[in-house]
C-alpha positions, 0 to 999 in steps of 0.5 A, spaced: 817 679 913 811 675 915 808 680 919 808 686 913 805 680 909 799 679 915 798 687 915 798 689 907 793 683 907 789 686 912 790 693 910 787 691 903 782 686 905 780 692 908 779 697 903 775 692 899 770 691 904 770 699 905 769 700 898 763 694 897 760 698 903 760 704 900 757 702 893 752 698 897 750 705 900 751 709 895 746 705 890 740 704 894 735 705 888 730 699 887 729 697 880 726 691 877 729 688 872 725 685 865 728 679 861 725 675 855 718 678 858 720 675 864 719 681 871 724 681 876 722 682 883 724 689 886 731 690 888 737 695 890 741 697 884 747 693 888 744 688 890 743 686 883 750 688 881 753 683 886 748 679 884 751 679 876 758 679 880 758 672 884 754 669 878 760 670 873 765 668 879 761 662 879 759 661 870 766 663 868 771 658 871 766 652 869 767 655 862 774 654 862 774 648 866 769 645 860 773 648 854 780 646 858 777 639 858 774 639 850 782 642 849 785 637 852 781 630 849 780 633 841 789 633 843 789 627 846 785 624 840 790 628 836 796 622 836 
């Protein structure tokens, strides 16, 4: 049973590096993002979108750890 576990794991982790590589190849385009006057550099469509991807992986469990910990206290104070 521990070894089925090892092979699906491997077999999906597989998947997901194939399928990364096939969007990274797929969107080679370069476009330059413009945000609040402010022009970025010239970068792959794909770069940009794992960029945004990692960024929110990073932001949205800061996020619910701030507002965790504002639940928490304002329950603390509460009684």
């Amino acid at each position: 049973m521990r070894n089925l576990k090892r092979i699906l794991l491997g077999v999906f982790l597989l998947l997901m590096v194939l399928i990364v590589l096939a969007f990274v190849l797929e969107n080679q385009q370069s476009v330059s993002l413009l945000f609040l006057g402010f022009s970025g550099p010239q970068l792959p469509v794909s770069v940009i979108a794992v960029l945004a991807l990692l960024i929110g992986m990073l932001i949205g469990p800061m996020v619910g750890w701030f507002f965790g910990r504002v639940a928490r206290r304002s329950r603390k104070h509460a009684v």
